[in-house]
C-alpha positions as CSV (number, residue, x, y, z in Angstrom):
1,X,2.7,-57.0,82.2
2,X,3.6,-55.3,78.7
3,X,-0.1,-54.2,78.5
4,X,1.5,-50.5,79.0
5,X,3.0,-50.4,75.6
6,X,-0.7,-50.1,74.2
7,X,-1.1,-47.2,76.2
8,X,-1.0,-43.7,74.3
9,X,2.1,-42.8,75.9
10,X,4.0,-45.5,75.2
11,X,2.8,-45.4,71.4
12,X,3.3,-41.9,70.6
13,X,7.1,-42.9,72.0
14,X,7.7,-45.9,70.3
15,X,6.1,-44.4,67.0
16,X,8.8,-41.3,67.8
17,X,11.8,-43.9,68.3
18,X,10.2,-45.3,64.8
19,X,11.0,-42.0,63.4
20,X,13.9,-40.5,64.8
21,X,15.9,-43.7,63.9
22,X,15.6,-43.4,59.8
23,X,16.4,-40.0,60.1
24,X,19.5,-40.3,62.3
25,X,20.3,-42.5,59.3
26,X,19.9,-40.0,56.7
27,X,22.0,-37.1,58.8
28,X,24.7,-39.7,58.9
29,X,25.1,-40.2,55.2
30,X,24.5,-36.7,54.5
31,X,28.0,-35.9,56.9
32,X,29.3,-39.2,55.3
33,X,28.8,-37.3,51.8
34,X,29.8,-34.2,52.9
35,X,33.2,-35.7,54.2
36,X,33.6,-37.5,50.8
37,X,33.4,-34.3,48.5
38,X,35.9,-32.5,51.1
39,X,38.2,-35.3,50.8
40,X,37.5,-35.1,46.6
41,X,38.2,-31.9,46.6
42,X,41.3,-31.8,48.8
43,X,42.5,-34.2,46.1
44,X,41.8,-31.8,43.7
45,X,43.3,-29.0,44.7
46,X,46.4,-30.7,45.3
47,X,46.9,-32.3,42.1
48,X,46.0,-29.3,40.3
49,X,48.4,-26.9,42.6
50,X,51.1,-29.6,42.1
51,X,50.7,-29.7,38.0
52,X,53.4,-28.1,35.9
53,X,52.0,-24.6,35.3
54,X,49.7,-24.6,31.5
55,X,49.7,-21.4,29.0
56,X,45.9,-20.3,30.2
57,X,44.8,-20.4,26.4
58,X,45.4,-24.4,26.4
59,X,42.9,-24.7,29.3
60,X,40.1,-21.9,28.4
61,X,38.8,-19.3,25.3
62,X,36.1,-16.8,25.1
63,X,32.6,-17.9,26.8
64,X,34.4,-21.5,27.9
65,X,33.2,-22.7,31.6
66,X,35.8,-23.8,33.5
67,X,35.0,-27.4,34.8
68,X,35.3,-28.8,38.3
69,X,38.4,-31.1,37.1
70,X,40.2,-27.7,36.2
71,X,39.6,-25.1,39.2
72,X,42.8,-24.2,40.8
73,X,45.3,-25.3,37.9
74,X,47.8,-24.0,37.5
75,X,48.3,-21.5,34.5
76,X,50.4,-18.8,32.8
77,X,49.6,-15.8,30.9
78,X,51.7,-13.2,28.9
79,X,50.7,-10.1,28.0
80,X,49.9,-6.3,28.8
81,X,48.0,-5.2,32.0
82,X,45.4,-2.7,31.2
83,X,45.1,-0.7,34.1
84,X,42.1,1.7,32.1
85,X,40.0,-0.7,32.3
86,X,40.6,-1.7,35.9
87,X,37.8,-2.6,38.2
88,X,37.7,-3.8,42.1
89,X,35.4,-6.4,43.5
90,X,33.5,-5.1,46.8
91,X,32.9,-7.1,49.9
92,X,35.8,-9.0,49.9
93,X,38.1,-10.2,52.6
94,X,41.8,-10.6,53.1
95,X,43.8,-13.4,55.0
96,X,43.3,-12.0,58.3
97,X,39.4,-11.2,57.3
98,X,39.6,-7.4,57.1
99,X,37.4,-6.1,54.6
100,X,38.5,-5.0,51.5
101,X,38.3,-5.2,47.7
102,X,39.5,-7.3,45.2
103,X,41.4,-6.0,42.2
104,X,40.4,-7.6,38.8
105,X,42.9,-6.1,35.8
106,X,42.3,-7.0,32.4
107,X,46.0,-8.9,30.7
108,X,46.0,-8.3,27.1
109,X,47.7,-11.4,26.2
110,X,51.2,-11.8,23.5
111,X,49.3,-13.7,20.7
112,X,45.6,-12.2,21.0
113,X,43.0,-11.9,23.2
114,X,42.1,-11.4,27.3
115,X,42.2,-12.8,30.4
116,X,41.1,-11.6,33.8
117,X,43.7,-11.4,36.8
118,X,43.0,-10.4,40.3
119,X,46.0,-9.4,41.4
120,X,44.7,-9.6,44.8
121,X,43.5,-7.7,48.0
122,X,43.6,-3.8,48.8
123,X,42.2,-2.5,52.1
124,X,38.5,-0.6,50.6
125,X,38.3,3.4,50.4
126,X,37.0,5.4,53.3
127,X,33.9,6.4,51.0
128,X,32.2,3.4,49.4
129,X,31.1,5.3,46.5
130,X,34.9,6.1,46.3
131,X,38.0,4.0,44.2
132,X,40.3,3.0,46.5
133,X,44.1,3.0,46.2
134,X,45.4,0.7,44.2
135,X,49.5,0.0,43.8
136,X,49.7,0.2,40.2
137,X,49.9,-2.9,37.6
138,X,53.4,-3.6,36.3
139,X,54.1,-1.9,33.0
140,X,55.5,-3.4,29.6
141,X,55.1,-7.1,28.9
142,X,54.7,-9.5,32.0
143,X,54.4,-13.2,32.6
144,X,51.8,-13.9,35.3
145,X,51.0,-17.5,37.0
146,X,48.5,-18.1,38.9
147,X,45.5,-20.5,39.8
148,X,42.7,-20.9,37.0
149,X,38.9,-20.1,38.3
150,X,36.2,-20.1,37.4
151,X,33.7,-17.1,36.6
152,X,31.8,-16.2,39.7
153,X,27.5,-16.1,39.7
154,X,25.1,-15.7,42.2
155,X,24.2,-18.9,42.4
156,X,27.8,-20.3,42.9
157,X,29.1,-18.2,45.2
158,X,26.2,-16.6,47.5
159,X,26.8,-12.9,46.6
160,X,24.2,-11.1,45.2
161,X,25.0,-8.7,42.1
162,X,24.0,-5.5,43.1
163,X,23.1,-2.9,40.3
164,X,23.8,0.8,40.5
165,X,27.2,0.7,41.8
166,X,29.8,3.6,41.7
167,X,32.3,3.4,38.4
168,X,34.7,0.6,38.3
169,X,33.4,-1.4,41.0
170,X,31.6,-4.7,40.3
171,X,30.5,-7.7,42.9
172,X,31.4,-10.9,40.8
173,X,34.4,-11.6,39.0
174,X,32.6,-12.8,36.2
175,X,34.1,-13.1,32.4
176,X,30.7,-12.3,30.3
177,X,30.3,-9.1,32.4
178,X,33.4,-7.9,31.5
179,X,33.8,-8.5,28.0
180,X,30.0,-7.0,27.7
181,X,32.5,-3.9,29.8
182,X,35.3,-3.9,27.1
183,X,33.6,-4.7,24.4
184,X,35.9,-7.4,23.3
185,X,36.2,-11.2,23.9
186,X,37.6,-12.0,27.0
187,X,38.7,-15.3,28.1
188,X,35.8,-17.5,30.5
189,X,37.2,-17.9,34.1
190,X,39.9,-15.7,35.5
191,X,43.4,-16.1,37.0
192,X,43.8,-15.9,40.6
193,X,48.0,-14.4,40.6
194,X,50.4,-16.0,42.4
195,X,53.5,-14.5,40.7
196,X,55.4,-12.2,40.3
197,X,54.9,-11.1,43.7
198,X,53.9,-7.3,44.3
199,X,56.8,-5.1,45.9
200,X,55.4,-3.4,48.4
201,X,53.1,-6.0,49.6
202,X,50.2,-5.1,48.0
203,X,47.8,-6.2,46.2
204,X,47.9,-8.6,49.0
205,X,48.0,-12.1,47.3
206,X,45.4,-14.7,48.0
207,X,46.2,-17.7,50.1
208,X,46.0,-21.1,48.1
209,X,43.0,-23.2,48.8
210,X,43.4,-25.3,51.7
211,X,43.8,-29.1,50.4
212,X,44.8,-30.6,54.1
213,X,41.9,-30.0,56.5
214,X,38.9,-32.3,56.1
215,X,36.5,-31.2,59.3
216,X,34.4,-32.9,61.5
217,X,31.9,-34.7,58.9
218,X,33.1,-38.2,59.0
219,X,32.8,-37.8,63.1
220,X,29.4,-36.2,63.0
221,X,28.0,-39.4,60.8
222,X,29.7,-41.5,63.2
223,X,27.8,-40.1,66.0
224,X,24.4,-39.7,63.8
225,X,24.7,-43.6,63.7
226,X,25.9,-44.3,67.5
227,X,22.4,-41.9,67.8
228,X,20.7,-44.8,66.4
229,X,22.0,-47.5,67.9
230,X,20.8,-45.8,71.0
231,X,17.6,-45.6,70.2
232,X,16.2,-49.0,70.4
233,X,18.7,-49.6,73.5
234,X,17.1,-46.9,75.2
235,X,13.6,-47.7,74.4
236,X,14.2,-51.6,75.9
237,X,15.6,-49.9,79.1
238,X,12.7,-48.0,79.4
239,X,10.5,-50.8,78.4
240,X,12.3,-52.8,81.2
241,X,12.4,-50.3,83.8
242,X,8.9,-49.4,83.5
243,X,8.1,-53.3,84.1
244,X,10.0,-53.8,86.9
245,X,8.6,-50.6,88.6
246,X,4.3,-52.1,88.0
247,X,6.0,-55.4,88.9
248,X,6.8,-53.7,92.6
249,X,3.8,-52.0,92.5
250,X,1.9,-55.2,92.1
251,X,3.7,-56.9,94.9
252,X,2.9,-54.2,97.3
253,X,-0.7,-53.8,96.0
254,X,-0.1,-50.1,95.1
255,X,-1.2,-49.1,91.8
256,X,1.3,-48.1,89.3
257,X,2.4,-45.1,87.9
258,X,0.4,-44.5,84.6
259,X,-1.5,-47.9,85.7
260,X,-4.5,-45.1,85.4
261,X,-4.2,-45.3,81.8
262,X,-5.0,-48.9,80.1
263,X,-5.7,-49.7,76.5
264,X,-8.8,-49.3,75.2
265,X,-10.6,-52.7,74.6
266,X,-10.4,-54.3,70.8
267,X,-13.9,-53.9,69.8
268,X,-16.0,-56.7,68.6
């Protein structure tokens, strides 16, 4: 009575059960992986927001990268802003996701050389070939804090850099790009500024990361892997039912359904 599992049907559906179940397997490690580096780098960001604040100069220099282990630390800078050189980063959103521009300000620092600092969010001008408004930098020396990044590309952050664009507007934060701008040696990476706060409210200040929320990735693998369990249990209750059903058939002397179609004999 299990003849029927030679039958083309039931082939092409056990070879599919064949397939689908190694797969299953593989989406469930890839969530499994993906809830793994969340929970890394929830760990990281925490850890880092939490460390006593670092003089930026201890943790970068001119054409460093800033590793992994460092993004988000938490760093200090003293200087001079240098609002001439000024630029705004287009396409970018605030916390509530209006789109606006970010402002990057070059800090001369105390005892030599640069560092980027967005100071944060503006809301973009009406003309996107115009500068928008942008509350001015504080003047004289300053101490800013903030949360070391690192230089934005293409291929780590998804946003193209566009050529041609109007005067003092630029898509990537991006520490090679502007010391190329200024013509002088500016620290790699940038500082995201937390402090001092703005007075009228804006630039509006970045949020910190999120280092709380993990998603739904371990529960997707979990049900990736359920998926396969299924599979064979499934395919036997199939198997089973479509028994009992040419088991009936049999008893009543009906032909039945799919009895049409029969193996093909094993040749000599």
């Amino acid at each position: 009575m299990y003849r029927f599992l030679l039958t083309r049907q039931w082939v092409l559906l056990t070879l599919l059960a064949l397939v689908l179940m190694p797969t299953m397997v593989e989406l469930g490690f890839w969530q499994f992986h993906r809830h793994q580096h969340r929970v890394a780098q929830n760990e990281l960001i925490s850890r880092n927001l939490k460390a006593d604040p670092a003089p930026v100069t201890d943790l970068t220099s001119p054409g460093h990268t800033v590793p992994r282990s460092d993004y988000w630390r938490a760093v200090t800078a003293t200087g001079t802003f240098d609002t001439e050189h000024e630029v705004v980063v287009r396409r970018r959103t605030s916390a509530d996701d209006k789109i606006g521009v970010h402002v990057l300000t070059p800090l001369d620092l105390k005892d030599g050389g640069t560092v980027l600092v967005n100071r944060g969010w503006v809301p973009a001008a009406p003309h996107q070939t115009a500068f928008p408004d942008v509350p001015p930098a504080p003047r004289g020396e300053v101490t800013v804090t903030g949360r070391l990044k690192a230089d934005e590309t293409t291929g780590s952050s998804g946003i193209k850099d566009l050529a041609g664009l109007p005067d003092r507007q630029v898509m990537l934060i991006n520490s090679e790009q502007q010391a190329h701008l200024l013509s002088r040696e500016v620290l790699g990476g940038y500082i995201e500024q937390t402090a001092p706060e703005p007075s009228g409210g804006l630039p509006e200040q970045i949020p910190s990361p999120d280092d709380s929320s993990i998603g739904a990735h371990m529960a997707y693998a979990v049900q990736w892997w359920l998926f396969v369990a299924a599979v064979p249990v499934g395919w036997i209750i199939l198997v089973r039912r479509e028994k009992r059903d040419r088991e009936e058939a049999a008893a009543k002397g009906e032909p039945a359904a799919g009895a049409a179609e029969q193996p093909e004999p094993a040749s000599a």
